[in-house]
VMD Tcl script that builds the backbone (N, CA, C; Angstrom):
set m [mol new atoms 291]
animate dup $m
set s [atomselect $m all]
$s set {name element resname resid chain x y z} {
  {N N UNK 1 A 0.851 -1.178 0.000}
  {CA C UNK 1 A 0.000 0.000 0.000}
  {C C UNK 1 A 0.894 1.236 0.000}
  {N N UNK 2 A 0.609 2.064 -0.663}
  {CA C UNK 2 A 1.191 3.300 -0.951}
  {C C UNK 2 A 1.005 4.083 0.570}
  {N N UNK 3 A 2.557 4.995 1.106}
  {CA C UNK 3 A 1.894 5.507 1.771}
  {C C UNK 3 A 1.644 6.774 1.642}
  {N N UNK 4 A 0.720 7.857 3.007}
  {CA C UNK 4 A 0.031 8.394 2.797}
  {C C UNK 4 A 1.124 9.653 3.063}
  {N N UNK 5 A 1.556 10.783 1.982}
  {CA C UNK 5 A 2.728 11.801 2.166}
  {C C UNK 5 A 2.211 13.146 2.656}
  {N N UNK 6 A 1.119 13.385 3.094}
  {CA C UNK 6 A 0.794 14.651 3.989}
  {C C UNK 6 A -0.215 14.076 4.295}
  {N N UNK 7 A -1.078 15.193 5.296}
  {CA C UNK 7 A -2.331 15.297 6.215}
  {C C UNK 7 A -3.046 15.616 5.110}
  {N N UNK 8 A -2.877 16.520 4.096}
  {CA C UNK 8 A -3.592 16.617 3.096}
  {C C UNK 8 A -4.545 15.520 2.159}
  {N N UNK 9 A -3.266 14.502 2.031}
  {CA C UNK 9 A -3.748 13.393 1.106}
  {C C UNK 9 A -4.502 12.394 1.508}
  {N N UNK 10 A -4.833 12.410 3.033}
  {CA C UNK 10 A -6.120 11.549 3.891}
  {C C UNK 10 A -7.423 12.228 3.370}
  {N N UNK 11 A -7.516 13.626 3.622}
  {CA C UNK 11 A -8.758 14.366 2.823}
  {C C UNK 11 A -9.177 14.219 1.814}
  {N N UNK 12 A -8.139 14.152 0.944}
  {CA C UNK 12 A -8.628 13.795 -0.110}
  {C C UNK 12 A -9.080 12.834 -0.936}
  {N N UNK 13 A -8.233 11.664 -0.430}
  {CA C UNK 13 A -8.803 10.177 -0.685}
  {C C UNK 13 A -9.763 10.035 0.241}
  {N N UNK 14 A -10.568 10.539 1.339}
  {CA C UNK 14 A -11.836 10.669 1.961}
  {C C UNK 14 A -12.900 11.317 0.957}
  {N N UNK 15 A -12.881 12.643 0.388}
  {CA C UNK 15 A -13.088 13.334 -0.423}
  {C C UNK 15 A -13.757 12.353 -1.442}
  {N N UNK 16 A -12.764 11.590 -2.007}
  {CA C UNK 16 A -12.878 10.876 -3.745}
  {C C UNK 16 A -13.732 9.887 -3.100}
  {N N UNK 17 A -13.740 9.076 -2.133}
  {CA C UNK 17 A -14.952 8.221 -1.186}
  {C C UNK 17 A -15.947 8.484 -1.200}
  {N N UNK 18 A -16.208 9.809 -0.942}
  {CA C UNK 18 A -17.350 10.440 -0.781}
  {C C UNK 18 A -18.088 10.483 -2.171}
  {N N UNK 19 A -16.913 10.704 -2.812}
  {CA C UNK 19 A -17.750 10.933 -4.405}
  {C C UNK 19 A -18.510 9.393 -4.966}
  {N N UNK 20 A -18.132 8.403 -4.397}
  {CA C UNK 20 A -18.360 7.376 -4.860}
  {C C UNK 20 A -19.480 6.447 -3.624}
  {N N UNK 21 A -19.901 7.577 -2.397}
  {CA C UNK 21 A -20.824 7.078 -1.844}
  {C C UNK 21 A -22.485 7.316 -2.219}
  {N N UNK 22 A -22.425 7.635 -3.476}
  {CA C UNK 22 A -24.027 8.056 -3.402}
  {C C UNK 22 A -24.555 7.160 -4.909}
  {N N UNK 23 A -25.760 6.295 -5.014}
  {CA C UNK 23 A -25.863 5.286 -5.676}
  {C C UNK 23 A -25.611 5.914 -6.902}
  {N N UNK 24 A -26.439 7.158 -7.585}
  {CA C UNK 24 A -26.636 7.976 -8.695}
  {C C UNK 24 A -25.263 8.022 -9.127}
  {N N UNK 25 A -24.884 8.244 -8.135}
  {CA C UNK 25 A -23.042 9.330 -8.898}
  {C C UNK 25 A -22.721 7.559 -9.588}
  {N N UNK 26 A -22.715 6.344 -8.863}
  {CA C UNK 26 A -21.738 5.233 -8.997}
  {C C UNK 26 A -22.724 5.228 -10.681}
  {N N UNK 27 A -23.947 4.688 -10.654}
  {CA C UNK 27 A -24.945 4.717 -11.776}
  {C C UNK 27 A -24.532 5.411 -12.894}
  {N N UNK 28 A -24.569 6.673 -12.971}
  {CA C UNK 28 A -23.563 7.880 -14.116}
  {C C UNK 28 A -22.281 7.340 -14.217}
  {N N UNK 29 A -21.440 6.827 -13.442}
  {CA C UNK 29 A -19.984 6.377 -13.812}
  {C C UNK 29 A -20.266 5.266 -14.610}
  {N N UNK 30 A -20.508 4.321 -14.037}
  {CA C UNK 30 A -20.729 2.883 -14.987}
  {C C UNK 30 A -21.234 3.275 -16.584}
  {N N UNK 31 A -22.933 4.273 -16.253}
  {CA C UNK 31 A -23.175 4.154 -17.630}
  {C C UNK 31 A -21.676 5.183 -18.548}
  {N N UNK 32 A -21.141 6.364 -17.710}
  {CA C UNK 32 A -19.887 6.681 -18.644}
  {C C UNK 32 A -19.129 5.989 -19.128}
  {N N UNK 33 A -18.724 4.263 -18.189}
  {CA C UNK 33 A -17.621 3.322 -18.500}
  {C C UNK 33 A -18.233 2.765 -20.124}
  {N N UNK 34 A -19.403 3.164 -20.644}
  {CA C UNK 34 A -19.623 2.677 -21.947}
  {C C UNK 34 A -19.161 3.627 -22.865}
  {N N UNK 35 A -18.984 4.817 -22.635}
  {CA C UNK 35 A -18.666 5.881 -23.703}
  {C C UNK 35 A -19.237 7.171 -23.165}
  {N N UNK 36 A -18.754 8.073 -23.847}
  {CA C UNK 36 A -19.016 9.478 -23.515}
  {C C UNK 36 A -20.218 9.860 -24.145}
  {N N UNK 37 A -21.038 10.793 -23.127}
  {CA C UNK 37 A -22.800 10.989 -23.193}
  {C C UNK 37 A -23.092 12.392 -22.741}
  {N N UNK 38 A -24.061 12.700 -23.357}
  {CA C UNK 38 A -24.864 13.596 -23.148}
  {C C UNK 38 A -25.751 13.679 -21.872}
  {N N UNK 39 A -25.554 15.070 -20.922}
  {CA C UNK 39 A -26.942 14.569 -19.944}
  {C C UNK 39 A -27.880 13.777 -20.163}
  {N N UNK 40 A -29.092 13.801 -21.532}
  {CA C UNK 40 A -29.652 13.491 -21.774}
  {C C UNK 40 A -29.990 11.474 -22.233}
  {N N UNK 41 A -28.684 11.556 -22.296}
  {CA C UNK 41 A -28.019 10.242 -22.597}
  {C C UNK 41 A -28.361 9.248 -21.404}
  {N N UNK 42 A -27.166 9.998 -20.417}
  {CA C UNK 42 A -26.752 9.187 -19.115}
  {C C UNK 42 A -28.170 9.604 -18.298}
  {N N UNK 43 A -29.128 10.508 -18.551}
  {CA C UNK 43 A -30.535 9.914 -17.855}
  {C C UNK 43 A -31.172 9.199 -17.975}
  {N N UNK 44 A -31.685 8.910 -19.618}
  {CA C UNK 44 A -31.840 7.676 -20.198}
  {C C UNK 44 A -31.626 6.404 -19.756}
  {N N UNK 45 A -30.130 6.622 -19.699}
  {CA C UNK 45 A -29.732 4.988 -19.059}
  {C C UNK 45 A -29.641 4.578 -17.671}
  {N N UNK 46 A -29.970 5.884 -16.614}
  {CA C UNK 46 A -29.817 5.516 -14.986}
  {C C UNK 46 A -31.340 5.655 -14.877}
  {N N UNK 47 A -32.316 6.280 -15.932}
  {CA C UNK 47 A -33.615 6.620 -15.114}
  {C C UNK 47 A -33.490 7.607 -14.419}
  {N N UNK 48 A -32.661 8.647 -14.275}
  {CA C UNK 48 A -32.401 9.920 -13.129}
  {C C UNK 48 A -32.890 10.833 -14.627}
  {N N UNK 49 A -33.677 11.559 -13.366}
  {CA C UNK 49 A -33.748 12.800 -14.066}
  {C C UNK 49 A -32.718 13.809 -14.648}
  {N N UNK 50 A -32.864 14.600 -15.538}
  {CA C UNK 50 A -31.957 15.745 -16.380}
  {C C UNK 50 A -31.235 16.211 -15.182}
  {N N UNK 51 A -32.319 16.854 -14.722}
  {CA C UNK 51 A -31.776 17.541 -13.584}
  {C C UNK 51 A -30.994 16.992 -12.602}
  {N N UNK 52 A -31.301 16.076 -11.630}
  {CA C UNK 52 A -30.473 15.230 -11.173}
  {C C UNK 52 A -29.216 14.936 -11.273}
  {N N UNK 53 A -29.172 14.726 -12.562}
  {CA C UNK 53 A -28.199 14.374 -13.470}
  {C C UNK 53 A -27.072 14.961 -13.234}
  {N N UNK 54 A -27.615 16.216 -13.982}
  {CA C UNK 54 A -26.820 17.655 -14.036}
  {C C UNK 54 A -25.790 17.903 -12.964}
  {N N UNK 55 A -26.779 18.161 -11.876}
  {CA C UNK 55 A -26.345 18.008 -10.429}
  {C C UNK 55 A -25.439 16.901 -9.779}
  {N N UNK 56 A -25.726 15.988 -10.187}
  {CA C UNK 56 A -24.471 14.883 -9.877}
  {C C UNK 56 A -23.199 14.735 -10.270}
  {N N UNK 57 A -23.507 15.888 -11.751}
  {CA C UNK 57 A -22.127 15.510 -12.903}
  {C C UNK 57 A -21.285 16.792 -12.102}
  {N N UNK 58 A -21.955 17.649 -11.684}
  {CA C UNK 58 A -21.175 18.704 -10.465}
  {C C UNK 58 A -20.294 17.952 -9.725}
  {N N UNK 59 A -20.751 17.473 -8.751}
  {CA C UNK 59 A -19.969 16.478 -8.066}
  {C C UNK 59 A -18.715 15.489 -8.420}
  {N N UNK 60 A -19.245 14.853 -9.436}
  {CA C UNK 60 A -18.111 14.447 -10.401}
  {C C UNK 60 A -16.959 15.100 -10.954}
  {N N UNK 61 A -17.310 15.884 -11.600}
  {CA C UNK 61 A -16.022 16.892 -12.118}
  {C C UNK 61 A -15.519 17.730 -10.949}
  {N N UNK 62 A -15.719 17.627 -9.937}
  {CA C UNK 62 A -15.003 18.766 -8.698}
  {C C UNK 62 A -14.073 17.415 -8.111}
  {N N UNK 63 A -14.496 16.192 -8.059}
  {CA C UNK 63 A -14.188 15.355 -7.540}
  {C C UNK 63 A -13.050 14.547 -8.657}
  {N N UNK 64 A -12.545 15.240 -9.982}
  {CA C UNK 64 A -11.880 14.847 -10.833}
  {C C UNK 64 A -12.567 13.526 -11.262}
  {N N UNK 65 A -13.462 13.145 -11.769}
  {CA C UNK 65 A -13.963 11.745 -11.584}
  {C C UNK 65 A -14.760 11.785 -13.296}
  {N N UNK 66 A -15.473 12.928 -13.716}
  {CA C UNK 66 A -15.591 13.066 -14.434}
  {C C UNK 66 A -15.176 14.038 -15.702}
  {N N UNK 67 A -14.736 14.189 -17.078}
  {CA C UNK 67 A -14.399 15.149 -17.695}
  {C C UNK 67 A -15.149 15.497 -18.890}
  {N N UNK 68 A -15.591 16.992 -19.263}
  {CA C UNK 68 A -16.610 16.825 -20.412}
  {C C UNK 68 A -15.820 17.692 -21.621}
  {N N UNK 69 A -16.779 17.909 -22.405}
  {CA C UNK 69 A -16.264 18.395 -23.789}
  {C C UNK 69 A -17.340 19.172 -24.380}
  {N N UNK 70 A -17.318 20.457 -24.622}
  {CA C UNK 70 A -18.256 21.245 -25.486}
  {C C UNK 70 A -18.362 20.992 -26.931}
  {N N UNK 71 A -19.343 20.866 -27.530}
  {CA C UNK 71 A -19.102 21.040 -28.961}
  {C C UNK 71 A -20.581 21.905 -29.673}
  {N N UNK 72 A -20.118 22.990 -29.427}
  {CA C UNK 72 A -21.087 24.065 -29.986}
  {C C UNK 72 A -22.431 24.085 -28.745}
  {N N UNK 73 A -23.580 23.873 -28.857}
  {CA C UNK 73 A -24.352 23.813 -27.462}
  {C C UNK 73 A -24.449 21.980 -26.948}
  {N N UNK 74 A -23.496 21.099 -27.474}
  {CA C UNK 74 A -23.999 19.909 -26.744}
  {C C UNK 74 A -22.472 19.575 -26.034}
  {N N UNK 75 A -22.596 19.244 -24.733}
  {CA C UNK 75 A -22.061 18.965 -23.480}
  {C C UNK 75 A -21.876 17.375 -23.770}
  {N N UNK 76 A -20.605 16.776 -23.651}
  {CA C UNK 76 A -20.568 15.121 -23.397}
  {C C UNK 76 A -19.711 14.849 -21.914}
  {N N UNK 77 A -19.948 14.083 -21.698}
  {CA C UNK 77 A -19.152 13.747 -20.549}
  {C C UNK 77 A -18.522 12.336 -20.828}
  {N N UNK 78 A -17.500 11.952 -19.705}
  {CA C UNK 78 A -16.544 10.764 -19.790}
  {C C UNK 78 A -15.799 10.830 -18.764}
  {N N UNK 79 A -15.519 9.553 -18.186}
  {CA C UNK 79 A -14.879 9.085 -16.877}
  {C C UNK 79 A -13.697 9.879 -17.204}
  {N N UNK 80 A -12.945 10.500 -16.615}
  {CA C UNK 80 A -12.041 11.294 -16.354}
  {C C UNK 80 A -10.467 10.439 -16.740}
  {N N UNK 81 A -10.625 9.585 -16.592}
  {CA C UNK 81 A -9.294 8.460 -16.526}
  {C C UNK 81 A -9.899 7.266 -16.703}
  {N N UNK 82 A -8.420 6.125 -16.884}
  {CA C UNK 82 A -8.621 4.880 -16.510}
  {C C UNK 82 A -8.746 4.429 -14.911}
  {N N UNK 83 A -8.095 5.317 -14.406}
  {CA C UNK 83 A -7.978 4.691 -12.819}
  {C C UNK 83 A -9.748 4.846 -12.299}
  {N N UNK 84 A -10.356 5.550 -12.864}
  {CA C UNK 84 A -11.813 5.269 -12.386}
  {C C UNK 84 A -12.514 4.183 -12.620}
  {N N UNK 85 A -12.338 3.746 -13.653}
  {CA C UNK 85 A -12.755 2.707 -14.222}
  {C C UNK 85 A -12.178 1.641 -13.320}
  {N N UNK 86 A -11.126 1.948 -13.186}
  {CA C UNK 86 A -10.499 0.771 -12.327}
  {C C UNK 86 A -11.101 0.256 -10.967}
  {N N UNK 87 A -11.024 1.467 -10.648}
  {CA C UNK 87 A -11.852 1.759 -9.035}
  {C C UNK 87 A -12.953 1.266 -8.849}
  {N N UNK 88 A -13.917 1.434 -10.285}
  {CA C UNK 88 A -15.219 0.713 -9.698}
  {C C UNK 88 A -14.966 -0.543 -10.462}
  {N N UNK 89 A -14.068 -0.813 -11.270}
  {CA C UNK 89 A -13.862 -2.604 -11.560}
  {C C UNK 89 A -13.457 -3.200 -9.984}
  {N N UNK 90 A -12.417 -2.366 -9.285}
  {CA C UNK 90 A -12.057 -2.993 -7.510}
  {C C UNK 90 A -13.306 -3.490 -7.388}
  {N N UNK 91 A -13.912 -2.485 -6.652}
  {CA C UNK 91 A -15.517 -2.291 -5.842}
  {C C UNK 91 A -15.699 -3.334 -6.637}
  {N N UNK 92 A -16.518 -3.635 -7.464}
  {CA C UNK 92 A -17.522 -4.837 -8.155}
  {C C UNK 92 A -16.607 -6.004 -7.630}
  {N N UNK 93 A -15.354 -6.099 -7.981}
  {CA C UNK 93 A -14.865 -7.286 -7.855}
  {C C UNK 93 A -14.576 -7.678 -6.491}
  {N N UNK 94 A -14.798 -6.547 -5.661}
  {CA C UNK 94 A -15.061 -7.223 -3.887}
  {C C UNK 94 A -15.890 -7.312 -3.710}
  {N N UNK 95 A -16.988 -6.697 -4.077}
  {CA C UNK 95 A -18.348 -7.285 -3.292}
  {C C UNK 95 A -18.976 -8.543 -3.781}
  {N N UNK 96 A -18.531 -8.807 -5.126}
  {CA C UNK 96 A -18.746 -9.965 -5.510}
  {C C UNK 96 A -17.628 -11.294 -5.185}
  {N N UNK 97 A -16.699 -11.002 -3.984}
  {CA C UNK 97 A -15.889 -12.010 -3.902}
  {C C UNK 97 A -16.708 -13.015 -2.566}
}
mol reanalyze $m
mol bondsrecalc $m
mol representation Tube
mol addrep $m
């Protein structure tokens, strides 16, 4: 295990926890692990409302977790990295052990 090099870096890996404690936010990641989407998209596929949505993808991108892309008025989003992906491949693969 890596260790932990300031007081800082406990917060923040608490922080990125947090981002990954609320069902919606995990729901929006997975459906991102298929490809990059439109609000409208990733409501579609969680059943969360636009709005909701919207509001969650806040959370995400403050939390580096998610990253989007303008292209004229349509907004896409996408897991920020591989290590997210990874993170919730961990998670799945412990709770299913």
């Amino acid at each position: 295990m890596d260790e932990i090099k300031s007081a800082d870096d406990a917060g923040k890996l608490a922080e990125l926890y947090k981002a990954f404690a609320d069902e919606t936010r995990v729901r929006i990641m997975i459906s991102l692990g298929e490809g990059a989407k439109c609000v409208g998209d990733i409501a579609s596929a969680t059943g969360v409302s636009q709005s909701a949505v919207s509001h969650q993808l806040k959370t995400l991108k403050y939390a580096n977790l998610v990253s989007c892309q303008r292209d004229g008025r349509v907004i896409t989003y996408e897991l920020a990295d591989d290590h997210v992906r990874t993170i919730i491949n961990m998670g799945l693969d412990h709770i299913h052990e």
